[in-house]
GUTOR-694805 format. One record per residue (C-alpha): z, x, y; residue in one letter; chain. Coordinates in nm, 3 decimals, padded with zeros to 5 digits. Layout:
N
{pz=Z&px=X&py=Y&type=A&mol=A}
...
//
This chain:
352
{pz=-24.122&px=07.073&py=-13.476&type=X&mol=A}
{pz=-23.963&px=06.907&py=-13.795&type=X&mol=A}
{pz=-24.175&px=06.806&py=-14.042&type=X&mol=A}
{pz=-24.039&px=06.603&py=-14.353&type=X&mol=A}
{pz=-24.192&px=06.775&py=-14.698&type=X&mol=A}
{pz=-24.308&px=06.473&py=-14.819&type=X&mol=A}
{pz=-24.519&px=06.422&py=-14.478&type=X&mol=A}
{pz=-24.851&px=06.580&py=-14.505&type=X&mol=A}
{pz=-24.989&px=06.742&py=-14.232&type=X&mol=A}
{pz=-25.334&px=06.844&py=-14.119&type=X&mol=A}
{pz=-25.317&px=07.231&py=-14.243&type=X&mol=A}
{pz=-25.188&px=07.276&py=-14.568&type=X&mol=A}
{pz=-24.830&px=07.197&py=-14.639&type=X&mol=A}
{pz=-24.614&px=07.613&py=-14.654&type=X&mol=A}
{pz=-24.617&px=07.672&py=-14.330&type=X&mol=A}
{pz=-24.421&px=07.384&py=-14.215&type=X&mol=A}
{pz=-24.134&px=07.422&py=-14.444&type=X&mol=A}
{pz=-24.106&px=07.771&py=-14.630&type=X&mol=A}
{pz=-23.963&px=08.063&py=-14.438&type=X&mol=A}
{pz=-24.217&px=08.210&py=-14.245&type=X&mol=A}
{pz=-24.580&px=08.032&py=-14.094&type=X&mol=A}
{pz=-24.935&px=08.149&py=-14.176&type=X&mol=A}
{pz=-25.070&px=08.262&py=-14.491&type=X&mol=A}
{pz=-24.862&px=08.210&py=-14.796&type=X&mol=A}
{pz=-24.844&px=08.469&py=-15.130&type=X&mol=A}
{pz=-24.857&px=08.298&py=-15.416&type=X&mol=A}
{pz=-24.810&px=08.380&py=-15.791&type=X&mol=A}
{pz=-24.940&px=08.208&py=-16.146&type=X&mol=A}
{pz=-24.732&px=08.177&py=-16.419&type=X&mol=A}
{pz=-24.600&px=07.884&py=-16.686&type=X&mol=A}
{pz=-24.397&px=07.644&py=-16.710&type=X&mol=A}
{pz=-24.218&px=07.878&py=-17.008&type=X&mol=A}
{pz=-24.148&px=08.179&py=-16.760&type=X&mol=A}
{pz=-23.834&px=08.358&py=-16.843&type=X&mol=A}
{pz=-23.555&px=08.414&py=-16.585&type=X&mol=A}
{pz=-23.675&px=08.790&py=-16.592&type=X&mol=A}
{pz=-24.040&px=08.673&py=-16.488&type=X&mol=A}
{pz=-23.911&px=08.471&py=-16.190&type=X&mol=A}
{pz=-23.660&px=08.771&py=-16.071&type=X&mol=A}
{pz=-23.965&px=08.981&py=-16.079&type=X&mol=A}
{pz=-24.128&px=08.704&py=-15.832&type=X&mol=A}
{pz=-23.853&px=08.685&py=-15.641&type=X&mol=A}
{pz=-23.824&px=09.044&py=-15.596&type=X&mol=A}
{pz=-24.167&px=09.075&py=-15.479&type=X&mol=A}
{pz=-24.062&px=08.794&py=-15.194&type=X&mol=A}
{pz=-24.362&px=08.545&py=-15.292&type=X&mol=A}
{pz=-24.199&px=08.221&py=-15.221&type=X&mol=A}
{pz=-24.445&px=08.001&py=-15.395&type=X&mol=A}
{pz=-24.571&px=07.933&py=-15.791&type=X&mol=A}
{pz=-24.887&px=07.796&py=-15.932&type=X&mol=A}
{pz=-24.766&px=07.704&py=-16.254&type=X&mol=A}
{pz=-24.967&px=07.627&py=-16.592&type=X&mol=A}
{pz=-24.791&px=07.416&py=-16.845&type=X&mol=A}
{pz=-25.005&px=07.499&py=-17.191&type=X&mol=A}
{pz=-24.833&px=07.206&py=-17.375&type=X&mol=A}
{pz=-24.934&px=06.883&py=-17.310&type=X&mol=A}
{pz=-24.641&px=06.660&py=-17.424&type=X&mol=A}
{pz=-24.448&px=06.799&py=-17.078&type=X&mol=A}
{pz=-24.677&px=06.627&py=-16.855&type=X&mol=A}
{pz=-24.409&px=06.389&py=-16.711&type=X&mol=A}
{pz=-24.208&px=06.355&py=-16.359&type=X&mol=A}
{pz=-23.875&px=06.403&py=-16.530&type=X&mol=A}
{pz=-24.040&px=06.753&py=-16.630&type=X&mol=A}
{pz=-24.211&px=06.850&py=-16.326&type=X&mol=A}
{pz=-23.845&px=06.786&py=-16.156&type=X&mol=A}
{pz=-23.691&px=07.029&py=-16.384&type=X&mol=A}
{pz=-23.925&px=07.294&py=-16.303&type=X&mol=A}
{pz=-23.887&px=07.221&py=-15.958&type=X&mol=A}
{pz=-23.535&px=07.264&py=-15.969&type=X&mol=A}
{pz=-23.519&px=07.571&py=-16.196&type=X&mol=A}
{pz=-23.797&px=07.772&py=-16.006&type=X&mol=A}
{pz=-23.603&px=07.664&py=-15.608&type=X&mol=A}
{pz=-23.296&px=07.859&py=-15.806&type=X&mol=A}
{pz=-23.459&px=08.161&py=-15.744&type=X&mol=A}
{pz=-23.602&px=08.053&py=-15.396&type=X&mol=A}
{pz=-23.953&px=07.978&py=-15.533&type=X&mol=A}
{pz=-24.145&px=07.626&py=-15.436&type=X&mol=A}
{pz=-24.389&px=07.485&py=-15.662&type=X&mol=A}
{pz=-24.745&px=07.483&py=-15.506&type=X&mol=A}
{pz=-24.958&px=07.349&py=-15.768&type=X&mol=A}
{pz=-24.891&px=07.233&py=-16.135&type=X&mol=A}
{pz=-25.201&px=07.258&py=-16.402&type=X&mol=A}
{pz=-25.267&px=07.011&py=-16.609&type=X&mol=A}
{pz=-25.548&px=07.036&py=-16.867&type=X&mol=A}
{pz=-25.614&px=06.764&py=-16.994&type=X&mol=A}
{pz=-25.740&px=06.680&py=-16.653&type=X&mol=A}
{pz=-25.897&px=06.977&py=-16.552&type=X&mol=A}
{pz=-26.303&px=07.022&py=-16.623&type=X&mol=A}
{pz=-26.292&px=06.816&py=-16.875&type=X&mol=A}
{pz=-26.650&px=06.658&py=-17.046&type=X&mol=A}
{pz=-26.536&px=06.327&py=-17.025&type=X&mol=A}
{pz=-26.546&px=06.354&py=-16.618&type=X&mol=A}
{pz=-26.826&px=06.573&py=-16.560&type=X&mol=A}
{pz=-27.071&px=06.428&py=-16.802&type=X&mol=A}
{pz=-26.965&px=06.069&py=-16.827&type=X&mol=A}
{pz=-26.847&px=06.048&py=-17.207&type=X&mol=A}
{pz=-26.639&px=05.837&py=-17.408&type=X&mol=A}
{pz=-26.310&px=05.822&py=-17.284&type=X&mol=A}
{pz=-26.393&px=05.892&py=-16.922&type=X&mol=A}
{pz=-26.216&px=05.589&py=-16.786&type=X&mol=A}
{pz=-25.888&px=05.662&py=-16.953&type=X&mol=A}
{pz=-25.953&px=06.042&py=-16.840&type=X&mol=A}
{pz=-25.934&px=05.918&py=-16.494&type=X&mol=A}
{pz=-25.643&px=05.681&py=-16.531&type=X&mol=A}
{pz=-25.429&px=05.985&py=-16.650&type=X&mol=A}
{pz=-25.549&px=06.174&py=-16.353&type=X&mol=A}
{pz=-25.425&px=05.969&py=-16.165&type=X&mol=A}
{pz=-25.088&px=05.908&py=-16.316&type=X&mol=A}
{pz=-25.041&px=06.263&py=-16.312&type=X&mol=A}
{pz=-25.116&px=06.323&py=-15.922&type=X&mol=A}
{pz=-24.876&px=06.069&py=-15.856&type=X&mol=A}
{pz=-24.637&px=06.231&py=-16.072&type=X&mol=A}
{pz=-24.676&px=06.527&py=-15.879&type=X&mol=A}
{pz=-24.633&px=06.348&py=-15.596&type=X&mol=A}
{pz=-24.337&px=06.189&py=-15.700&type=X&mol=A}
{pz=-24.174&px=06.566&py=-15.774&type=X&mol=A}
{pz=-24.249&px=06.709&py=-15.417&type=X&mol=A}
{pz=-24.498&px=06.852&py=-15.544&type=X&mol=A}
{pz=-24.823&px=06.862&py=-15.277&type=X&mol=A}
{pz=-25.144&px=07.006&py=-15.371&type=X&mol=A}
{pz=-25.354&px=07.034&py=-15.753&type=X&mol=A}
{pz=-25.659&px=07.247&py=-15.806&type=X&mol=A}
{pz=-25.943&px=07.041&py=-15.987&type=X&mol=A}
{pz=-26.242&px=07.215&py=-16.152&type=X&mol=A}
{pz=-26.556&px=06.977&py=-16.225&type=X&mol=A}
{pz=-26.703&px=07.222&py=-16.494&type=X&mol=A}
{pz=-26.835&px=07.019&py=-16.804&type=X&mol=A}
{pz=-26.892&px=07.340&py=-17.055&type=X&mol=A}
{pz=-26.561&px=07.597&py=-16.912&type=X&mol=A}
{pz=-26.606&px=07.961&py=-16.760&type=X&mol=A}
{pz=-26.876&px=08.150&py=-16.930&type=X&mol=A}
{pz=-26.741&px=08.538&py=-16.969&type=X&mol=A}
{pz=-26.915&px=08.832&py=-17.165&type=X&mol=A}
{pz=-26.683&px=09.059&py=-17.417&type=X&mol=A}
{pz=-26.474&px=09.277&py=-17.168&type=X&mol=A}
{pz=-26.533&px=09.595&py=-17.036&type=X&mol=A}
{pz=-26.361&px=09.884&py=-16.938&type=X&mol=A}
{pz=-26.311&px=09.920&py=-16.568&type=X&mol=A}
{pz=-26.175&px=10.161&py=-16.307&type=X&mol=A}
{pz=-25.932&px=10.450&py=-16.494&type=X&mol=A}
{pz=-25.995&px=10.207&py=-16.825&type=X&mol=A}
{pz=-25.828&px=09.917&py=-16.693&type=X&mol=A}
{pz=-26.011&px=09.599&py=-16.930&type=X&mol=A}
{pz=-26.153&px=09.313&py=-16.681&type=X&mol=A}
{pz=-26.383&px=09.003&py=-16.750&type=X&mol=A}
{pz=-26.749&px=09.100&py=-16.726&type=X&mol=A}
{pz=-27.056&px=08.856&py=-16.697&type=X&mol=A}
{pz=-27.364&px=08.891&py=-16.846&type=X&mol=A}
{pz=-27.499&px=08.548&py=-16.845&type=X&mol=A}
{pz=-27.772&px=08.685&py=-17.148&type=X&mol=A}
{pz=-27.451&px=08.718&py=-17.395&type=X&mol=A}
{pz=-27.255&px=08.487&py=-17.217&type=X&mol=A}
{pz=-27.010&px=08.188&py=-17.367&type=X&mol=A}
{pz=-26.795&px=07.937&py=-17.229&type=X&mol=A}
{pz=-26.426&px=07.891&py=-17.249&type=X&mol=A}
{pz=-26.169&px=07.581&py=-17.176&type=X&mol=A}
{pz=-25.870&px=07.546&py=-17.333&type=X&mol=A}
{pz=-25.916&px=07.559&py=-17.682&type=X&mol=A}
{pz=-26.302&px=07.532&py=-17.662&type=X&mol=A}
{pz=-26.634&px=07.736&py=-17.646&type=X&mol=A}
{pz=-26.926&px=07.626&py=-17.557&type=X&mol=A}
{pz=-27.253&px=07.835&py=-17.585&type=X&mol=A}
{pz=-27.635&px=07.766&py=-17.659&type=X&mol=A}
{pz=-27.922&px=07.625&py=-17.494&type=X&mol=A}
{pz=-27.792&px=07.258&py=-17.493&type=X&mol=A}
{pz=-27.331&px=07.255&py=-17.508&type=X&mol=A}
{pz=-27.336&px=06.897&py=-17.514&type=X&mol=A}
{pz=-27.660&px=06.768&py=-17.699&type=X&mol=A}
{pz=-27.921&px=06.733&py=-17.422&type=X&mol=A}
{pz=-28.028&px=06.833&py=-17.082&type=X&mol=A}
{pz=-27.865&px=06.642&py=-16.797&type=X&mol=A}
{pz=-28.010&px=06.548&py=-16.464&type=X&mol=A}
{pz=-27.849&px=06.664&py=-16.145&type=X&mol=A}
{pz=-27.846&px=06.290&py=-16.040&type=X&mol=A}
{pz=-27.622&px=06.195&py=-16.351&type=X&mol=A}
{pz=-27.353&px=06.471&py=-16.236&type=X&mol=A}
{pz=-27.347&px=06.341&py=-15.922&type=X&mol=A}
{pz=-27.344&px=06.038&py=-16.006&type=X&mol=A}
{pz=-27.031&px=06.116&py=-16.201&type=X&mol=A}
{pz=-26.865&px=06.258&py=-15.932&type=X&mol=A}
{pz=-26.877&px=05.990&py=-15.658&type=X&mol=A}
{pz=-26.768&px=05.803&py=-15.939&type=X&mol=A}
{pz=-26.453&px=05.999&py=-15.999&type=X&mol=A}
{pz=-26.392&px=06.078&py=-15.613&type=X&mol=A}
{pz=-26.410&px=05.749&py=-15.508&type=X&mol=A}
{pz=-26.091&px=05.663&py=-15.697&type=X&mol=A}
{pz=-25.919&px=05.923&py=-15.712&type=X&mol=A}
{pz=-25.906&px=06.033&py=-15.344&type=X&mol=A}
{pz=-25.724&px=05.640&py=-15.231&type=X&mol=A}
{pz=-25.490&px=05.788&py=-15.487&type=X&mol=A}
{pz=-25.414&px=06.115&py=-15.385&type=X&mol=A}
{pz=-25.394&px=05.947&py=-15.024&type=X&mol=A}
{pz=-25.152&px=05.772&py=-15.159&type=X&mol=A}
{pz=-24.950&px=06.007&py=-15.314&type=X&mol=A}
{pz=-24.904&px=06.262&py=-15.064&type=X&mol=A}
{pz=-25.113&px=06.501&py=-15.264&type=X&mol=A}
{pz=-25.366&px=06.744&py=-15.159&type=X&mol=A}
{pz=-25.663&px=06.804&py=-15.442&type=X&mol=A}
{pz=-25.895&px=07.119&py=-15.366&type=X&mol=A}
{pz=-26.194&px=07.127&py=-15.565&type=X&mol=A}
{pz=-26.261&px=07.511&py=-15.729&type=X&mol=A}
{pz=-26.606&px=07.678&py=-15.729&type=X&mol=A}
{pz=-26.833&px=07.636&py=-16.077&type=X&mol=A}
{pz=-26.746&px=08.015&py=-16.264&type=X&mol=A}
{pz=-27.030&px=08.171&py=-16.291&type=X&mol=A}
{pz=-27.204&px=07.949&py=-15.999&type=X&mol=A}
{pz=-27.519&px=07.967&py=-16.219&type=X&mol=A}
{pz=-27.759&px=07.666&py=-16.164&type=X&mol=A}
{pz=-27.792&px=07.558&py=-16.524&type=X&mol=A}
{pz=-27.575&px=07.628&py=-16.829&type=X&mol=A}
{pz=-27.630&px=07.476&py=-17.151&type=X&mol=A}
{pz=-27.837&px=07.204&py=-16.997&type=X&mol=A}
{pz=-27.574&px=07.122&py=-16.750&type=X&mol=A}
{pz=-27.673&px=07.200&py=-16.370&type=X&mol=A}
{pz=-27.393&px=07.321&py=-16.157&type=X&mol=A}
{pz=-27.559&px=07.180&py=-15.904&type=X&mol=A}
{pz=-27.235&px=07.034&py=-15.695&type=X&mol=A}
{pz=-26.979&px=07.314&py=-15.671&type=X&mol=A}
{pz=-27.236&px=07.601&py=-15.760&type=X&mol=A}
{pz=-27.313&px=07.641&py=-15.400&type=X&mol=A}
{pz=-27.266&px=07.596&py=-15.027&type=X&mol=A}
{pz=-27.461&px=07.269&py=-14.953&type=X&mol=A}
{pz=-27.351&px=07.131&py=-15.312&type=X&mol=A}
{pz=-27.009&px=07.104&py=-15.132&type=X&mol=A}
{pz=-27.077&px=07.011&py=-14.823&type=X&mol=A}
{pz=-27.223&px=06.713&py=-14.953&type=X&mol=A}
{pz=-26.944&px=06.640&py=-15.227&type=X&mol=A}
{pz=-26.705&px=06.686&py=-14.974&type=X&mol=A}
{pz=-26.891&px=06.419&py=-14.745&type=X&mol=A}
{pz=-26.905&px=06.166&py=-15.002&type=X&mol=A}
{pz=-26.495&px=06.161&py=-15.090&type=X&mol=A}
{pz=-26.448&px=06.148&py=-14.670&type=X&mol=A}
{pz=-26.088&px=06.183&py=-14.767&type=X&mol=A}
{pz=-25.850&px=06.414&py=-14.572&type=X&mol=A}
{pz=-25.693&px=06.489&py=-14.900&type=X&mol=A}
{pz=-25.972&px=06.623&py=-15.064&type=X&mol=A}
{pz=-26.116&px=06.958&py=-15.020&type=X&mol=A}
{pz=-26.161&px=07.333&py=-15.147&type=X&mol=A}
{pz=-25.978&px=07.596&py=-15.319&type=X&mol=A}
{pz=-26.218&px=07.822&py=-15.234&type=X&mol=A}
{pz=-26.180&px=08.131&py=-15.476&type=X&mol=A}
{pz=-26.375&px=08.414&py=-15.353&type=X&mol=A}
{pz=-26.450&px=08.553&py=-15.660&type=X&mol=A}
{pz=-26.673&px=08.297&py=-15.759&type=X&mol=A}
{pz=-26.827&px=08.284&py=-15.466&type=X&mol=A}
{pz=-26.887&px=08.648&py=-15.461&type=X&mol=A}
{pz=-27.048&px=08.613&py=-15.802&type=X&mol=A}
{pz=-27.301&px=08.384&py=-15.663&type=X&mol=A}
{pz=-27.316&px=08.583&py=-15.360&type=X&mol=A}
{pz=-27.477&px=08.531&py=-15.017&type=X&mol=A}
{pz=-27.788&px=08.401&py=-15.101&type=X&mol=A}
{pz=-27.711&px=08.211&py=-15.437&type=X&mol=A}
{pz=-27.442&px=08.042&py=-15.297&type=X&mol=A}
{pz=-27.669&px=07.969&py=-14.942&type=X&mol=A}
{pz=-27.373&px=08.116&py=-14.705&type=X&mol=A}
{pz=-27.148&px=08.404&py=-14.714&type=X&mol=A}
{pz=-26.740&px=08.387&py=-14.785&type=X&mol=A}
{pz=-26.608&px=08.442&py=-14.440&type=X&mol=A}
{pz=-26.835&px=08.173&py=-14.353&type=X&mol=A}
{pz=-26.741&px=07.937&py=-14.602&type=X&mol=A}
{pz=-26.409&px=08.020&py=-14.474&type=X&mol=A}
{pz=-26.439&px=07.914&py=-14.121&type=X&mol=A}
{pz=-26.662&px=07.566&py=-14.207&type=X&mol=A}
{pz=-26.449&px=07.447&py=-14.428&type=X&mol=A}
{pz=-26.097&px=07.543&py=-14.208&type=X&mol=A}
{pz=-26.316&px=07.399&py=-13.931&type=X&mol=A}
{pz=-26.349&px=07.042&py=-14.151&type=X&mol=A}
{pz=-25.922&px=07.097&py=-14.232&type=X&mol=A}
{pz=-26.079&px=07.075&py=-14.630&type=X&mol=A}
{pz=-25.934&px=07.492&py=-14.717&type=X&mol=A}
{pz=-25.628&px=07.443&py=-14.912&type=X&mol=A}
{pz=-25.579&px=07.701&py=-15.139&type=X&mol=A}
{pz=-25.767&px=08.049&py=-15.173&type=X&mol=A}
{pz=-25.825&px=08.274&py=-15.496&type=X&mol=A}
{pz=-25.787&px=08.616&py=-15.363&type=X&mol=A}
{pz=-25.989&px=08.871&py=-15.586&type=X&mol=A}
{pz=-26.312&px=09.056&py=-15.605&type=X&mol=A}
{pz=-26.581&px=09.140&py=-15.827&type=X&mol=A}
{pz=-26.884&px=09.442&py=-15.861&type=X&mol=A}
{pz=-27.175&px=09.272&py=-15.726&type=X&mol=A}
{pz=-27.348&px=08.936&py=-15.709&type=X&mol=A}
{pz=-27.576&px=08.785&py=-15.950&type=X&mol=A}
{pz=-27.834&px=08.818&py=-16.137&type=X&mol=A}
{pz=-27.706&px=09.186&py=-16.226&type=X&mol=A}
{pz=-27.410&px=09.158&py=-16.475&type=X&mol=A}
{pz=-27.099&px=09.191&py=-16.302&type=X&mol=A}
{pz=-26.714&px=09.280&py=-16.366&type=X&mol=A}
{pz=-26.384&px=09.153&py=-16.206&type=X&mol=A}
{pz=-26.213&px=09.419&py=-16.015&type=X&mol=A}
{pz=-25.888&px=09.485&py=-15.856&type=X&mol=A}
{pz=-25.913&px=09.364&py=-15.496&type=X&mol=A}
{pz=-25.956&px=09.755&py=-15.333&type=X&mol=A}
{pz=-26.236&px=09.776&py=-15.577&type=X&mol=A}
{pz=-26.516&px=09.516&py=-15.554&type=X&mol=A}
{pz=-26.817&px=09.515&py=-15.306&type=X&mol=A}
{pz=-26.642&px=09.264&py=-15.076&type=X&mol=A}
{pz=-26.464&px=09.394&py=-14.811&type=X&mol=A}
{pz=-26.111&px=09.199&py=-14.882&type=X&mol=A}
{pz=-25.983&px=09.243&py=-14.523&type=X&mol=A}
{pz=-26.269&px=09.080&py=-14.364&type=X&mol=A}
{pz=-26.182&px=08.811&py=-14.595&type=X&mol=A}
{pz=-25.816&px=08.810&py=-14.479&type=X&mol=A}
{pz=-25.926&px=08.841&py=-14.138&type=X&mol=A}
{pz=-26.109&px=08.535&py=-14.127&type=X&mol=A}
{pz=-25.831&px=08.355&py=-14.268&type=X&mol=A}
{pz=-25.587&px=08.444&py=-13.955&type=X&mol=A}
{pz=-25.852&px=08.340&py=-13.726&type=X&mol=A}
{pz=-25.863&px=08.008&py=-13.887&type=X&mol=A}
{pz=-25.492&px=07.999&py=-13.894&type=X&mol=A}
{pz=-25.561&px=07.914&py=-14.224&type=X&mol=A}
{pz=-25.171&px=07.816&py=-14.329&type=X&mol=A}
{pz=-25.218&px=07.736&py=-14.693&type=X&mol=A}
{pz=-25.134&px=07.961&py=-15.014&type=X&mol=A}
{pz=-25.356&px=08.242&py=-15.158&type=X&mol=A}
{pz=-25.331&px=08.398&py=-15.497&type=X&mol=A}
{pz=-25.443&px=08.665&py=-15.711&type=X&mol=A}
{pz=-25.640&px=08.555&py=-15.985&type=X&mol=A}
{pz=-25.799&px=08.770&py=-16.280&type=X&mol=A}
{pz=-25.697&px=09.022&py=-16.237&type=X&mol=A}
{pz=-25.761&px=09.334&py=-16.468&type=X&mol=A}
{pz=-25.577&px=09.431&py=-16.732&type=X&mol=A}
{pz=-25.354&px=09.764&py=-16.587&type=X&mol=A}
{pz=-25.122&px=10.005&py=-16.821&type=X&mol=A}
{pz=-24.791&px=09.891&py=-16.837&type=X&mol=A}
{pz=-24.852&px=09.526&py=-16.861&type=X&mol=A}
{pz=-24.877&px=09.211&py=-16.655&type=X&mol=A}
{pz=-24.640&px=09.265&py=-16.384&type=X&mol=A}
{pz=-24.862&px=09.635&py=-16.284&type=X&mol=A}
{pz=-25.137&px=09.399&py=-16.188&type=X&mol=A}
{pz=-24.983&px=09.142&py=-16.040&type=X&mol=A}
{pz=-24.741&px=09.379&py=-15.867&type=X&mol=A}
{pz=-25.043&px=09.599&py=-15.755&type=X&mol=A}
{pz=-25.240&px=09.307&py=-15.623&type=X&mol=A}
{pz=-24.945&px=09.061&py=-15.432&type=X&mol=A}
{pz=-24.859&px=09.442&py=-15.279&type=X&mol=A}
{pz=-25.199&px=09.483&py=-15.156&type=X&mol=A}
{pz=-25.258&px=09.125&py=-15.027&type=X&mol=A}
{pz=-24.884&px=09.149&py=-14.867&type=X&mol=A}
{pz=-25.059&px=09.485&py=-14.666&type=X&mol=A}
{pz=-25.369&px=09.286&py=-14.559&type=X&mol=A}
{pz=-25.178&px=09.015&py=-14.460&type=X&mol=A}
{pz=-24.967&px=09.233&py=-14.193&type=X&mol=A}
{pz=-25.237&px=09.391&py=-14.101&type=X&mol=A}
{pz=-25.432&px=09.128&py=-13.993&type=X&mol=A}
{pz=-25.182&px=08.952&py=-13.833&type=X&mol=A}
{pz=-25.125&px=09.256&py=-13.625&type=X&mol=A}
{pz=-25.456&px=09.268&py=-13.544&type=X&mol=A}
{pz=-25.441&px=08.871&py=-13.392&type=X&mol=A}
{pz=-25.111&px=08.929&py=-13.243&type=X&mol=A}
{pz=-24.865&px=08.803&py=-13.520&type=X&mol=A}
{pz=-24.819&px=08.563&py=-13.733&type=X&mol=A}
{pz=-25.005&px=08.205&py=-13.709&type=X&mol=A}
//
């Protein structure tokens, strides 16, 4: 079957048009990777890129096309482009000044992705950032985030947020929802529109309150079934990153990850999956491990995946820092999910 790229089918776009079917590896970088960084991903065989651009003036189509074009010269496809400035951001979340002009820019940039071939973003609906302790030493002394939500602070961008109250007062779960449906409900004709997938990242930590701000949406299980009810769009769902939800764990986050898995593949809302583990749930403090190392056990994860024929990219995300730099880690961890991968399809009789 031939499928145009800028057609978008029911399961996520890789499959259809990169090299092989099924799940997809996938690697993050920035837009400023050197030609060294993307032989390194290219000699790992990941075919696709999440890539971060840090500065904010390069936000245009003309740009996007040049990454495009400079990352398919060493056989890579763009997956996902970040863009700040549109990413859990106050303005959204809380309903501050500037929150119309927030959204108009969102949605100039999904159609510029759209415009560059470009087919799926990740969108976070935090107001106050991801709240992380001072790191700690893990296995062999690698250093990884740890979460201790009594000495916790929050982080976006250039930003920290900590304290009883980030933003000046408590606010009502009604008011965040309220914000959402209000963002949703114009966004999603948009990304229709555009061609453009948008999968909607767990709250990190999925802690019900921080700073006065519930995270009462994407904090838990029934938060998104209900979120994902009210934009009824086919192009919005979940990138479900299982290290979030294993923060929260089974019971704080009301269903467990292979589950999660297989309701939302059911509902065709899993686009994208953050592959990594963590210690233990909640309330104990916890630390981000490497994916061998966490209580999960990542192959049931993968597992469930194949069954779903889930066909959408999955990533390795935190992960700790190894001796030897960067590339150990990522190396280590695309290696590992590469093995899994194999394995699993062996297990369901190939490849999806």
């Amino acid at each position: 079957m031939s499928i145009k790229p800028d057609k978008f089918p029911m399961r996520a776009v890789p499959g259809y048009y990169s090299s092989t079917e099924g799940i997809q590896i996938a690697f993050q970088t920035n837009a400023n990777a050197s030609d060294e960084d993307l032989q390194f991903y290219q000699q790992l065989g990941v075919e696709w890129a999440m890539v971060n651009i840090n500065n904010a003036e390069q936000h245009s189509l003309e740009f996007y096309k040049g990454l495009v074009k400079r990352f398919g010269d060493y056989d890579i496809k763009i997956y996902r482009i970040t863009n700040l400035g549109v990413h859990n951001v106050p303005e959204i979340t809380l309903n501050l000044p500037g929150r119309d002009n927030k959204i108009d820019e969102f949605k100039g940039f999904i159609r510029n992705i759209g415009a560059a071939g470009i087919k799926y973003n990740t969108y976070a609906h935090m107001a106050n950032g991801i709240w992380s302790s001072p790191r700690i030493d893990g296995r062999g002394g690698m250093s990884a985030r740890h979460l201790d939500i009594s000495n916790a602070v929050g982080y976006w961008d250039d930003h920290s947020y900590s304290g009883e109250l980030t933003h000046g007062r408590t606010y009502s779960e009604e008011e965040l929802w309220e914000n959402y449906a209000y963002l949703i409900r114009q966004i999603a004709p948009v990304a229709e529109e555009a061609g453009v997938r948008i999968g909607i990242h767990p709250d990190d930590p999925p802690v019900y309150a921080l700073g006065g701000i519930p995270r009462c949406i994407f904090g838990n299980f029934a938060g998104y079934k209900k979120a994902m009810e009210i934009a009824d769009s086919p192009n919005i769902g979940v990138c479900l990153c299982i290290g979030c939800w294993l923060e929260g764990g089974e019971i704080g986050m009301g269903n467990s990850v292979v589950d999660a898995i297989k309701y939302f593949a059911s509902k065709n809302q899993l686009f994208k999956v953050h592959f990594r583990n963590v210690s233990n749930p909640m309330p104990e403090p916890l630390a981000e491990t490497l994916i061998d190392n966490g209580y999960q056990d990542m192959y049931d994860v993968m597992k469930a995946l194949r069954e779903v024929k889930f066909d959408g990219c999955i990533i390795p995300d935190h992960i700790p820092q190894m001796l030897g730099g960067h590339r150990v880690g990522v190396a280590y961890s695309i290696a590992y999910m590469r093995a899994l991968v194999q394995a699993a399809n062996h297990e369901f009789g190939g490849a999806a």
